[in-house]
N, CA and C atoms as an extended XYZ file, in Angstrom:
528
Properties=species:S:1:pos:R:3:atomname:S:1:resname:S:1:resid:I:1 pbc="F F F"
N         0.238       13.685        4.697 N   UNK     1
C         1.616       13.439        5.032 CA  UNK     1
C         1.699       13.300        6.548 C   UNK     1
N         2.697       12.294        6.602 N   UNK     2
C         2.435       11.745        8.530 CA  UNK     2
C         3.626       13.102        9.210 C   UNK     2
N         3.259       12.966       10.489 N   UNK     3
C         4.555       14.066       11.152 CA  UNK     3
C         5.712       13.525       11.129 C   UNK     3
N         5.886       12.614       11.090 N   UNK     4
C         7.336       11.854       10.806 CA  UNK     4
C         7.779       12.483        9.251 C   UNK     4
N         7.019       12.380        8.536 N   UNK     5
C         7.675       13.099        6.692 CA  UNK     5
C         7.598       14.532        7.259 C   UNK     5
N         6.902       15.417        7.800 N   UNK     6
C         7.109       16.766        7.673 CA  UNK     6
C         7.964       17.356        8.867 C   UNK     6
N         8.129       16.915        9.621 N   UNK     7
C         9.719       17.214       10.508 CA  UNK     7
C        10.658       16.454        9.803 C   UNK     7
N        11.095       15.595        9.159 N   UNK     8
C        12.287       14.973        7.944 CA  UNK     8
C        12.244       16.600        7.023 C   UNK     8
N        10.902       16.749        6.438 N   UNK     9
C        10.782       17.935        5.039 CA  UNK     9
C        11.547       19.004        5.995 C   UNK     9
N        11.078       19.584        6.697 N   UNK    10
C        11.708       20.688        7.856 CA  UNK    10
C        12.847       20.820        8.636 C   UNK    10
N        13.533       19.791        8.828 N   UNK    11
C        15.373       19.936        9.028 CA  UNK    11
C        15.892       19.705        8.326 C   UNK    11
N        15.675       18.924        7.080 N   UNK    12
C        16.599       18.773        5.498 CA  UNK    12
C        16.451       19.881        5.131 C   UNK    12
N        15.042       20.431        4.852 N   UNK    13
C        14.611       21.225        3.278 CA  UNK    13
C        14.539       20.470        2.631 C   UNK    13
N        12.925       20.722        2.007 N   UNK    14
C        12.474       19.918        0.940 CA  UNK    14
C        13.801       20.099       -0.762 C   UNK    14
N        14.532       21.258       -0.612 N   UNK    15
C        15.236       21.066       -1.700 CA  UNK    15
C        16.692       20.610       -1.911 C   UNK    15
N        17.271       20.366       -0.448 N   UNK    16
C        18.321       19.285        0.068 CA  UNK    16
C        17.998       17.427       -0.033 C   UNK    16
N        17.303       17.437        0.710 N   UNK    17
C        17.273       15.821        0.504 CA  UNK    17
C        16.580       15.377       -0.471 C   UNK    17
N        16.887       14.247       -0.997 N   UNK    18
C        15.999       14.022       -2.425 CA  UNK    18
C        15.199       12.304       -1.370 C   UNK    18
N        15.919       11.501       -0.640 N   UNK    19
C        15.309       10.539       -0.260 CA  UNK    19
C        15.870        9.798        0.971 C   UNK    19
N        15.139        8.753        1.896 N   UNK    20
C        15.830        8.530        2.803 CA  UNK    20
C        15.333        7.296        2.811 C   UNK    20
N        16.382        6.114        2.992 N   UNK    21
C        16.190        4.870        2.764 CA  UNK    21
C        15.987        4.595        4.655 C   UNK    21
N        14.447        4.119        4.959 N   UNK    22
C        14.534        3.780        6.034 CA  UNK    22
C        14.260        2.700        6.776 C   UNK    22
N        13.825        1.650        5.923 N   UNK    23
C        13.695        0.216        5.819 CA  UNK    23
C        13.570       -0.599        4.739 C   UNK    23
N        14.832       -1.832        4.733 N   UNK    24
C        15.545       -2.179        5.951 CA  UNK    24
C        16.727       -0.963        6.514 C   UNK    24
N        17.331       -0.883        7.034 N   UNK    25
C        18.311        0.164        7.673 CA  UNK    25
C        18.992        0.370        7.330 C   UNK    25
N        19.004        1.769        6.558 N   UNK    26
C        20.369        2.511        5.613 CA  UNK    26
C        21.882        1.948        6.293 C   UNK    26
N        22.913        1.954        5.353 N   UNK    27
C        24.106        1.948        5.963 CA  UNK    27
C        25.055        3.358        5.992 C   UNK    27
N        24.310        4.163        5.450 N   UNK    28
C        23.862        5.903        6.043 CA  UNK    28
C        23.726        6.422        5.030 C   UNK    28
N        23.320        8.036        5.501 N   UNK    29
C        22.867        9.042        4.364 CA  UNK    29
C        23.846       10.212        4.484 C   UNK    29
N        23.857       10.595        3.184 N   UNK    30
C        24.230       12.021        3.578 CA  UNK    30
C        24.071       13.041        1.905 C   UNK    30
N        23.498       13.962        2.238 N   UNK    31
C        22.514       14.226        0.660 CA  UNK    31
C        23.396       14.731        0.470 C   UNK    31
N        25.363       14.837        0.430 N   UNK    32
C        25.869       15.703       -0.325 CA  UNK    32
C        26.265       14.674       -1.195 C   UNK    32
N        26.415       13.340       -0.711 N   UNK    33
C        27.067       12.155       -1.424 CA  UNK    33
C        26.026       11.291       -1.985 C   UNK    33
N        24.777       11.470       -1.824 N   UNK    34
C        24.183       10.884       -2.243 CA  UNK    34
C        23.507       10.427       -4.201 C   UNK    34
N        24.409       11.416       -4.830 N   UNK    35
C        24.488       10.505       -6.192 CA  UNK    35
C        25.915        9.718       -6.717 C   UNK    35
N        26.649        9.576       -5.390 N   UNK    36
C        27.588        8.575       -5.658 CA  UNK    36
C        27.276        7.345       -5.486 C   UNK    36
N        27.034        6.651       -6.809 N   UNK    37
C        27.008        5.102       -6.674 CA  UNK    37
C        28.095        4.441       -6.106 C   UNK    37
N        28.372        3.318       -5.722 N   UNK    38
C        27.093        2.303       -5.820 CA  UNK    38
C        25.611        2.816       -4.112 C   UNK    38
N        26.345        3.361       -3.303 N   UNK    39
C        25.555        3.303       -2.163 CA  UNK    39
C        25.540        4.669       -1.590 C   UNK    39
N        25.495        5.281       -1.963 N   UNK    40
C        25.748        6.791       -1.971 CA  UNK    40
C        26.636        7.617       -0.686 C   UNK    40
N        28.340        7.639       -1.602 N   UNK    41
C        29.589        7.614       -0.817 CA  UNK    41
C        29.688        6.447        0.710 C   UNK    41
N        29.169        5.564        1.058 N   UNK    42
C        29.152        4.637        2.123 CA  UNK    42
C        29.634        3.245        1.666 C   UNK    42
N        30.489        3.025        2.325 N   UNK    43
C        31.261        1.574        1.588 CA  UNK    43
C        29.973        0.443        2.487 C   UNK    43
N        30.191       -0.726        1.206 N   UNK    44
C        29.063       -1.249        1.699 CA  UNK    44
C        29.772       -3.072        1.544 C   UNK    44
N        30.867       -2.675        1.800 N   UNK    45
C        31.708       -4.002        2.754 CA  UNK    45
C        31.698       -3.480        3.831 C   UNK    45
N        32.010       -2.753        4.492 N   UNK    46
C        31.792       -2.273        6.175 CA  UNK    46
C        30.832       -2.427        6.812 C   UNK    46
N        30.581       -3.819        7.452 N   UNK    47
C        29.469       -3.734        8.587 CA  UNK    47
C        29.846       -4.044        9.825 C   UNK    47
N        30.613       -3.218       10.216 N   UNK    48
C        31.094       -2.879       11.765 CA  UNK    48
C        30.035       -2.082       12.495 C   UNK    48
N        29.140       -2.351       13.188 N   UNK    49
C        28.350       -2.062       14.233 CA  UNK    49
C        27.181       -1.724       13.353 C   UNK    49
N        26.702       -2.175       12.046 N   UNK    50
C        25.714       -1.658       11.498 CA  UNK    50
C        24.380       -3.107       11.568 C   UNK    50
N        23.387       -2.696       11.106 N   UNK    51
C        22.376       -3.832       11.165 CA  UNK    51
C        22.363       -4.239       10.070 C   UNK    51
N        22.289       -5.612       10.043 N   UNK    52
C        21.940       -6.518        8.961 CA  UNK    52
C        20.522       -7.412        9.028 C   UNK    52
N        20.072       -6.903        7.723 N   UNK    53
C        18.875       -7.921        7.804 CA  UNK    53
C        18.742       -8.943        7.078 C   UNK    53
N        18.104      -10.200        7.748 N   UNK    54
C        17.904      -11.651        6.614 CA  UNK    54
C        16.637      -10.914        5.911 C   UNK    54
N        17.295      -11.349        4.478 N   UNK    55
C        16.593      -11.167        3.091 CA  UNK    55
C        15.740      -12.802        2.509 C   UNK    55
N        14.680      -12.769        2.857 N   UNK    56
C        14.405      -14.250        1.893 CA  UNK    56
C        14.084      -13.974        0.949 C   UNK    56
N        14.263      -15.446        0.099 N   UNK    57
C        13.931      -15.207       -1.579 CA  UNK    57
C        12.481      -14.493       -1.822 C   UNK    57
N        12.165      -15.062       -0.754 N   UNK    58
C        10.417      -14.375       -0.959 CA  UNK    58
C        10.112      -12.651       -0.778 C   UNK    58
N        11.189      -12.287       -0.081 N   UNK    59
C        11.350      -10.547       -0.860 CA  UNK    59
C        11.288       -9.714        0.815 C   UNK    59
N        10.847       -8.691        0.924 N   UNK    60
C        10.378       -7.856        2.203 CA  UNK    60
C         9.908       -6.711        1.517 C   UNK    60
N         9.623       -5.850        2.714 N   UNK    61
C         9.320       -4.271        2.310 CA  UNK    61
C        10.807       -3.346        2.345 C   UNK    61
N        10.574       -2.385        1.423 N   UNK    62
C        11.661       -1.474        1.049 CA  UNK    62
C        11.214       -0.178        1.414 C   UNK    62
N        11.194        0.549        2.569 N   UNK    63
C        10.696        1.660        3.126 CA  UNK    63
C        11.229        3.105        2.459 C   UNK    63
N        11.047        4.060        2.276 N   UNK    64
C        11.755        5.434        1.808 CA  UNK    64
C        10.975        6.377        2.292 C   UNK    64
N        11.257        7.768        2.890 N   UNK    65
C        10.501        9.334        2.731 CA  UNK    65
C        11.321        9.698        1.580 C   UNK    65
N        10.602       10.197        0.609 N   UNK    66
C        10.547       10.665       -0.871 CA  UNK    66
C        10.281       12.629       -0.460 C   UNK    66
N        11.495       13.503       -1.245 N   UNK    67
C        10.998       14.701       -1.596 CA  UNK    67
C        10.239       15.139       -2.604 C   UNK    67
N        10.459       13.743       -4.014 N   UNK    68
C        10.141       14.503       -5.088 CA  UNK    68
C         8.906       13.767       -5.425 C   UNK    68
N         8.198       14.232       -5.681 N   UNK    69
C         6.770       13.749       -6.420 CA  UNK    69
C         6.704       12.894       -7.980 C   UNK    69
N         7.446       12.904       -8.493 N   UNK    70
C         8.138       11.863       -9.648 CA  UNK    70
C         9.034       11.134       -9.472 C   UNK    70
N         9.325        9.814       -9.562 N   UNK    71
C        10.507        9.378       -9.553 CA  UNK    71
C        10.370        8.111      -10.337 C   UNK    71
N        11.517        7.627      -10.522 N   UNK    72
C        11.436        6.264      -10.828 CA  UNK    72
C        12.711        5.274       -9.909 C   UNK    72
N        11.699        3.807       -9.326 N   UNK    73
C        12.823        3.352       -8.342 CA  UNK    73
C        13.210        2.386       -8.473 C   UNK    73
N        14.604        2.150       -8.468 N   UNK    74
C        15.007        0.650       -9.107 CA  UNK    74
C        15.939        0.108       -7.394 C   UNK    74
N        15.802       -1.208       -7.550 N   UNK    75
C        16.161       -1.971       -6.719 CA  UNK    75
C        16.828       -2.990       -7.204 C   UNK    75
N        18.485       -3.355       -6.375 N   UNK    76
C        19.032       -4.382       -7.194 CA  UNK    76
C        19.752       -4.883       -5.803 C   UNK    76
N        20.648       -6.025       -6.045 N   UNK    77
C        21.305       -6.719       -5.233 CA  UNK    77
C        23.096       -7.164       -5.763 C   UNK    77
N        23.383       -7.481       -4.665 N   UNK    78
C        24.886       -8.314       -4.760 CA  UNK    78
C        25.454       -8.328       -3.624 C   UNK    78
N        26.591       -9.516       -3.641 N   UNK    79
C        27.146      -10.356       -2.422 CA  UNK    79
C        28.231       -9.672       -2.290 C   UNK    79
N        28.521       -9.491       -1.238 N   UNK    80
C        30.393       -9.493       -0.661 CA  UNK    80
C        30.906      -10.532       -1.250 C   UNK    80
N        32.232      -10.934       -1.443 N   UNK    81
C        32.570       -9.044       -1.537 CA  UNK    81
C        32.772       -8.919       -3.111 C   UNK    81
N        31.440       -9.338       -3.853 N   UNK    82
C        31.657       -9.080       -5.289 CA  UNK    82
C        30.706       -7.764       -5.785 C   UNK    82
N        31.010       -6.650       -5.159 N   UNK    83
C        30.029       -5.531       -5.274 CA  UNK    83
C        30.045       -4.800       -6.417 C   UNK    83
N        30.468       -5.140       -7.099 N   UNK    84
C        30.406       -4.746       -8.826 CA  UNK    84
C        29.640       -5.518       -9.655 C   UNK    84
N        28.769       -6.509       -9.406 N   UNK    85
C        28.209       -7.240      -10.093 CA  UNK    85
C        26.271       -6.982       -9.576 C   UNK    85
N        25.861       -6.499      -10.027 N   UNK    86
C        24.310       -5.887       -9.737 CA  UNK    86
C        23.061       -6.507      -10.340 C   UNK    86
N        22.344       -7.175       -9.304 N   UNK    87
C        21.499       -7.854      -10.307 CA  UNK    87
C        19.766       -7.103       -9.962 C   UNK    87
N        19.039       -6.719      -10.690 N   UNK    88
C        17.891       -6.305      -10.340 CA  UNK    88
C        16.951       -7.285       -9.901 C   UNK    88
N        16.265       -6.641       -8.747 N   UNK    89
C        15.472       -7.873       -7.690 CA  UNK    89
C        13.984       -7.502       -8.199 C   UNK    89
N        13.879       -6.721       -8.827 N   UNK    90
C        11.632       -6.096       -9.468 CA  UNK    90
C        12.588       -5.155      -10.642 C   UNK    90
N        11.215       -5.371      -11.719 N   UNK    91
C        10.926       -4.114      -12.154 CA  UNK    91
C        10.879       -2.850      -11.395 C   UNK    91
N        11.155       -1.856      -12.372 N   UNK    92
C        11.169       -0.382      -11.687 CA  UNK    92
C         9.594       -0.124      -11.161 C   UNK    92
N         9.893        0.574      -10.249 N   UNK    93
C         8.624        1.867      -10.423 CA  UNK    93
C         8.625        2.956      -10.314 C   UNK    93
N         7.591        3.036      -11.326 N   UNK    94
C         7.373        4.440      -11.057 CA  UNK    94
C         6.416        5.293      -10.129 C   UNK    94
N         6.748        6.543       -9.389 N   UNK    95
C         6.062        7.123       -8.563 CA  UNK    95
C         5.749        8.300       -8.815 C   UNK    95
N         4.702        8.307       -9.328 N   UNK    96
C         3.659        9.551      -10.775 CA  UNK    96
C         3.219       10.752       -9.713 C   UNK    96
N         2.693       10.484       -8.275 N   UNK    97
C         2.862       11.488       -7.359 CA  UNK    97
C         2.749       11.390       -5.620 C   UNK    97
N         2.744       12.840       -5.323 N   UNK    98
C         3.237       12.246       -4.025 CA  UNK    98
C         4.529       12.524       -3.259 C   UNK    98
N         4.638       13.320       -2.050 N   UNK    99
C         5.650       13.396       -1.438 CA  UNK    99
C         5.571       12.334        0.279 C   UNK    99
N         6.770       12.086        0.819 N   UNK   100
C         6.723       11.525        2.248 CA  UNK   100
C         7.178       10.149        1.790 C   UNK   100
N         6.443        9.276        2.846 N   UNK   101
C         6.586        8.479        3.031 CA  UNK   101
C         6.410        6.983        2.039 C   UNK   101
N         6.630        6.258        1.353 N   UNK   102
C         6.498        5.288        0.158 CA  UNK   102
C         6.913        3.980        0.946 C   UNK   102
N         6.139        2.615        0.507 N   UNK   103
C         6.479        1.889        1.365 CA  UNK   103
C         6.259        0.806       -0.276 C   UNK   103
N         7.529       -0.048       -0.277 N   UNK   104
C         7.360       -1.059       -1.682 CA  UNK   104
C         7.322       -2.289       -0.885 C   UNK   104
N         6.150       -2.898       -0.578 N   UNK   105
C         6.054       -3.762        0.276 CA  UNK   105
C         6.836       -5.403        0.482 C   UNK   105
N         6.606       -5.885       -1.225 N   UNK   106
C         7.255       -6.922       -0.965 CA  UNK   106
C         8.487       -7.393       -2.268 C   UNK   106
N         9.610       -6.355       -2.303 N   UNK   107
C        10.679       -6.951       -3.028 CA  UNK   107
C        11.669       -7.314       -2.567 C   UNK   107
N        11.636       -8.608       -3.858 N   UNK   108
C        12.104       -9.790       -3.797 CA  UNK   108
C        13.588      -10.207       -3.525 C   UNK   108
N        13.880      -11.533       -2.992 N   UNK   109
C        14.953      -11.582       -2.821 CA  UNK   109
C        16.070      -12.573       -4.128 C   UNK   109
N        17.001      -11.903       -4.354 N   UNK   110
C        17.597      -12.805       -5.559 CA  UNK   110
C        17.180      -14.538       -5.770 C   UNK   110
N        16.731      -14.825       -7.172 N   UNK   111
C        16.446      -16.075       -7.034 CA  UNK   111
C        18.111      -17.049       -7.265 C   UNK   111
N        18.984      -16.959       -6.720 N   UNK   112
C        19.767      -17.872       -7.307 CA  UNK   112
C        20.598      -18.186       -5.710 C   UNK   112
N        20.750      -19.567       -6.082 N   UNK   113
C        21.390      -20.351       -4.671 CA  UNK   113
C        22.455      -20.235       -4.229 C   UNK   113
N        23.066      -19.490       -5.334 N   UNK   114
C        24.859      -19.222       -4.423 CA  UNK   114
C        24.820      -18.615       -3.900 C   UNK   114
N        23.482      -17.281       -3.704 N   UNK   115
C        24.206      -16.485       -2.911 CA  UNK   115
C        23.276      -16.472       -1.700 C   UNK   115
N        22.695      -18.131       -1.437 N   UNK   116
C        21.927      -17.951       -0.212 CA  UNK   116
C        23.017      -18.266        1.249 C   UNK   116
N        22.781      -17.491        1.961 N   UNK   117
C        23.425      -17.685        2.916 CA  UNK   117
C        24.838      -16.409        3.408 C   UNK   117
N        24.819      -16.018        2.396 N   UNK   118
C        25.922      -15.346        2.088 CA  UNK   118
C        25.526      -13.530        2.443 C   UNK   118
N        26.499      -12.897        2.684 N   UNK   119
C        26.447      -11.340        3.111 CA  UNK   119
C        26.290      -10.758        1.734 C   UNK   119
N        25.479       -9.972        1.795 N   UNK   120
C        25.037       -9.075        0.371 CA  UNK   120
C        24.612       -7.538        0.643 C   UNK   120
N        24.259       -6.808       -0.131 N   UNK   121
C        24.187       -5.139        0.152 CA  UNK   121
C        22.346       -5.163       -1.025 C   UNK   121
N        21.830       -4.882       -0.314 N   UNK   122
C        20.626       -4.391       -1.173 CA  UNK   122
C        20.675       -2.545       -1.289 C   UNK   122
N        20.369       -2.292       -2.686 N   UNK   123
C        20.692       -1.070       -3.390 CA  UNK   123
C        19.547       -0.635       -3.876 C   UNK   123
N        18.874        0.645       -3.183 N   UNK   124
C        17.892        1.540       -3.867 CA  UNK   124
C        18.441        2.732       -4.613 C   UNK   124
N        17.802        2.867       -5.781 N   UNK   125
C        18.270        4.147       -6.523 CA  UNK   125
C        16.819        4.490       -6.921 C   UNK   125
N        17.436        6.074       -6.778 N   UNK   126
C        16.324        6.827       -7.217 CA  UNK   126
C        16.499        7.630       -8.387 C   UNK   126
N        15.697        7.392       -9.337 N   UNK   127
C        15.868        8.638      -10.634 CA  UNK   127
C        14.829        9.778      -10.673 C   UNK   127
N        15.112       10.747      -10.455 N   UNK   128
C        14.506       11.763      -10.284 CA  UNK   128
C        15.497       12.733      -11.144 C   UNK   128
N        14.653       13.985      -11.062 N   UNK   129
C        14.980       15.039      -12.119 CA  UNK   129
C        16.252       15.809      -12.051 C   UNK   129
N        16.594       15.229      -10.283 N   UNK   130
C        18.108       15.628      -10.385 CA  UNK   130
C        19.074       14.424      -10.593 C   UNK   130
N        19.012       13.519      -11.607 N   UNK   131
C        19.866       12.495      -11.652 CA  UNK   131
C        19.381       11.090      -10.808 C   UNK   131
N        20.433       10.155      -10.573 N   UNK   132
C        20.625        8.987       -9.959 CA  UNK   132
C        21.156        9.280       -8.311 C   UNK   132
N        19.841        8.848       -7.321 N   UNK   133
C        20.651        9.129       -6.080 CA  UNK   133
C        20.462        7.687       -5.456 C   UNK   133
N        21.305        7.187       -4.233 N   UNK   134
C        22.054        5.784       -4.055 CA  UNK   134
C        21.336        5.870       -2.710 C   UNK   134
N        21.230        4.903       -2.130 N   UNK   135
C        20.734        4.208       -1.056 CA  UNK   135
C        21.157        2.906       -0.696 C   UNK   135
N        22.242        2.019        0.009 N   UNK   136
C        21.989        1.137        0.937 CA  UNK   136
C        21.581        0.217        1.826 C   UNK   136
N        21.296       -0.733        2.170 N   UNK   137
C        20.934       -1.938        3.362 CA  UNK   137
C        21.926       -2.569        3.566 C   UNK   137
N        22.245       -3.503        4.198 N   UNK   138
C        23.140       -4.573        4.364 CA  UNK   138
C        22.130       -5.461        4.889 C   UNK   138
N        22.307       -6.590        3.850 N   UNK   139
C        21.573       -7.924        4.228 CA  UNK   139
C        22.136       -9.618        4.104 C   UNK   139
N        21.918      -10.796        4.759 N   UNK   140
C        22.234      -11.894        4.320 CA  UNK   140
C        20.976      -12.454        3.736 C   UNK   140
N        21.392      -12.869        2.686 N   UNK   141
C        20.596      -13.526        1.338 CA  UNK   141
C        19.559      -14.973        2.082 C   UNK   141
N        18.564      -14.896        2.160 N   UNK   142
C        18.143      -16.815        2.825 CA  UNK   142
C        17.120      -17.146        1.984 C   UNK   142
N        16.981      -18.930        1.135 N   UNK   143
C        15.985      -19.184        0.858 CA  UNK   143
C        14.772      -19.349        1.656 C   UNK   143
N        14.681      -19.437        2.940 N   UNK   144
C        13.634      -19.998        3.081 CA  UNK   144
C        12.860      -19.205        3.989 C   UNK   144
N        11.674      -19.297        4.402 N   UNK   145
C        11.275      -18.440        5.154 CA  UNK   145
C         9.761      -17.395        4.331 C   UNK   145
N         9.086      -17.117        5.268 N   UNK   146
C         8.272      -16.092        4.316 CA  UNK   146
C         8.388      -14.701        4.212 C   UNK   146
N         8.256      -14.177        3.280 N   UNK   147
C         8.325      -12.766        2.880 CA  UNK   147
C         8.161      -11.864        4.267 C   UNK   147
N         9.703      -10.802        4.410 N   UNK   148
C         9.546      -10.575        5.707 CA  UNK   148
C         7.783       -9.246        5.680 C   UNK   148
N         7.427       -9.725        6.810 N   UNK   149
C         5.840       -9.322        7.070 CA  UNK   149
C         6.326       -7.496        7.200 C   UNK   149
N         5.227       -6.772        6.671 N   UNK   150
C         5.207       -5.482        6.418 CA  UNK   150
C         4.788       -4.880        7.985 C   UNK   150
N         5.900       -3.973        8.760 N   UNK   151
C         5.284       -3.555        9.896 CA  UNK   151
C         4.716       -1.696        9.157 C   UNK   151
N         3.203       -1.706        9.700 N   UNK   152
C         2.557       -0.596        9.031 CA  UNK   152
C         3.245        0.613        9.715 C   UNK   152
N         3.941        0.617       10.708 N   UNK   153
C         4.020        1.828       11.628 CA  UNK   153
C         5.552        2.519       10.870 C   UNK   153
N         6.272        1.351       10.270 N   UNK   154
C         7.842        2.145        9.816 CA  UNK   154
C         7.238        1.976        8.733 C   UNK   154
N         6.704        1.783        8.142 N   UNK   155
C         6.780        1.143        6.123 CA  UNK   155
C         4.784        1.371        5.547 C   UNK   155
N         5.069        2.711        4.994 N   UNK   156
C         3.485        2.979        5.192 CA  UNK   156
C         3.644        3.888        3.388 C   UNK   156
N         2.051        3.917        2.794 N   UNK   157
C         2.384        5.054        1.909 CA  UNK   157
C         1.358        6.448        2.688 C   UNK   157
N         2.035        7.669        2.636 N   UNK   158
C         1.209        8.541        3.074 CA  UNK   158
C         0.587        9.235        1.759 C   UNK   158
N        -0.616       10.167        1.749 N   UNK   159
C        -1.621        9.889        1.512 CA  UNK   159
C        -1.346       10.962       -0.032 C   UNK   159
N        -1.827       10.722       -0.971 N   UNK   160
C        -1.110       10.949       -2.481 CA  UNK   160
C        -0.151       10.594       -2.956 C   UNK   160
N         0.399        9.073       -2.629 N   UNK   161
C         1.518        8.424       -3.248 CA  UNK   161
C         1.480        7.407       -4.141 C   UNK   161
N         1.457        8.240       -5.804 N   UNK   162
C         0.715        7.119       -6.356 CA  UNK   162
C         1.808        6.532       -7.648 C   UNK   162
N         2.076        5.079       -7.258 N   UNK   163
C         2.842        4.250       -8.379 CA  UNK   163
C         2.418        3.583       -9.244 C   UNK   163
N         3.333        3.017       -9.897 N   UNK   164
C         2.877        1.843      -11.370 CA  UNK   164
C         4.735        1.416      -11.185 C   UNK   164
N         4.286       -0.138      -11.902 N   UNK   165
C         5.441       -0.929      -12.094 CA  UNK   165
C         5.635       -0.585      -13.486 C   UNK   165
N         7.124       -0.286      -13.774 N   UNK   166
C         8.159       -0.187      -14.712 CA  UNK   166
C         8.098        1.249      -15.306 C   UNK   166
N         9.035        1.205      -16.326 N   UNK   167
C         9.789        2.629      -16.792 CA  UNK   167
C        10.277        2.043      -17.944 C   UNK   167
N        10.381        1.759      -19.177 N   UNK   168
C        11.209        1.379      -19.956 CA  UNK   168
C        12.492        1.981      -20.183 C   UNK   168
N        12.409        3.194      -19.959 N   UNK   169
C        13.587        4.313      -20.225 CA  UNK   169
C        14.455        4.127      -18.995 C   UNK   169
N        14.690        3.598      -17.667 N   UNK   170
C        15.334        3.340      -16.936 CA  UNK   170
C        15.690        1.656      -17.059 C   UNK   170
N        14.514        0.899      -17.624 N   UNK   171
C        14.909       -0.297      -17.136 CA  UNK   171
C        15.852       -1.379      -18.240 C   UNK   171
N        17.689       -1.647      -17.506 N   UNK   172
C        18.463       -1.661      -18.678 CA  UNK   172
C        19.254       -3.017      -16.964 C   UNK   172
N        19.871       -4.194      -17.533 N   UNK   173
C        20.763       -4.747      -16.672 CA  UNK   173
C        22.113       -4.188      -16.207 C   UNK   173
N        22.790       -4.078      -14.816 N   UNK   174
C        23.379       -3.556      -14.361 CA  UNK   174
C        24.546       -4.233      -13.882 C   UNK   174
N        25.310       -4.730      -14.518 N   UNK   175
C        25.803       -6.088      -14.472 CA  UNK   175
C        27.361       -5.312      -14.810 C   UNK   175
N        28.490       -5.243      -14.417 N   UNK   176
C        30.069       -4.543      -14.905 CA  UNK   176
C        31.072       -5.856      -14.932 C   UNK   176
């Protein structure tokens, strides 16, 4: 585990925070709100002074420090300002063990053309043993371009972090 995950484990408490979305750039955290969907208590039409990142279809890395050593992680998308409509961007995964740092290198960006160009919210959830907890980005949707490149220094797995793609028992369309 890098010193970056064990000073995070050491001012949360490993039994306060369940996860921390840290690339692309949360639109914030806060582990009391954090199993309020859709983005955990953070409105995610508000991007007044926050960062936005271009999303290409070709996907990026999805960064997290993880408390729990099981989880399963789903990733989905949608546009401003139709944030009730959720479309999943990968299969789940699952993360069998392992605490810190998790780095999902390259998911994808929605394949459909309306919403290239357009302001959208990318959504990590985590299922773990205490429920569904919410996570945030703010991004604009772009076809073109290549898969944004993985920087190793923010977006890394530390060392016993071990996944597999899908979950059947989580994986259901999210669509209202």
């Amino acid at each position: 585990m890098n010193l970056k995950s064990l000073l995070l484990f050491s001012l949360l408490g490993v039994s306060s925070a369940h996860f921390i979305l840290e690339v692309p750039t949360s639109i914030g955290f806060d582990d009391e709100f954090a199993d309020i969907g859709p983005c955990g208590g953070f409105d995610q039409t508000n991007r007044a002074g926050l960062t936005q990142t271009k999303w290409p279809k070709k996907g990026g890395p999805i960064g997290v420090v993880s408390t729990h050593s099981t989880a399963v992680w789903e990733f989905r998308a949608s546009v401003v300002p139709f944030n009730n409509r959720w479309v999943n961007l990968s299969p789940n995964i699952t993360q069998t063990a392992g605490l810190g740092s998790i780095c999902f290198s390259n998911i994808p960006g929605p394949n459909n053309p309306l919403w290239y160009g357009r302001k959208g919210v990318i959504q990590i959830i985590q299922h773990g043993h205490h429920g569904a907890l919410y996570q945030c980005a703010l991004v604009k949707f772009k076809p073109w371009g290549p898969a944004i490149t993985v920087n190793t220094e923010t977006c890394f797995n530390d060392t016993g972090i071990a996944l597999q793609w899908g979950n059947p028992e989580h994986e259901h369309e999210h669509e209202h």
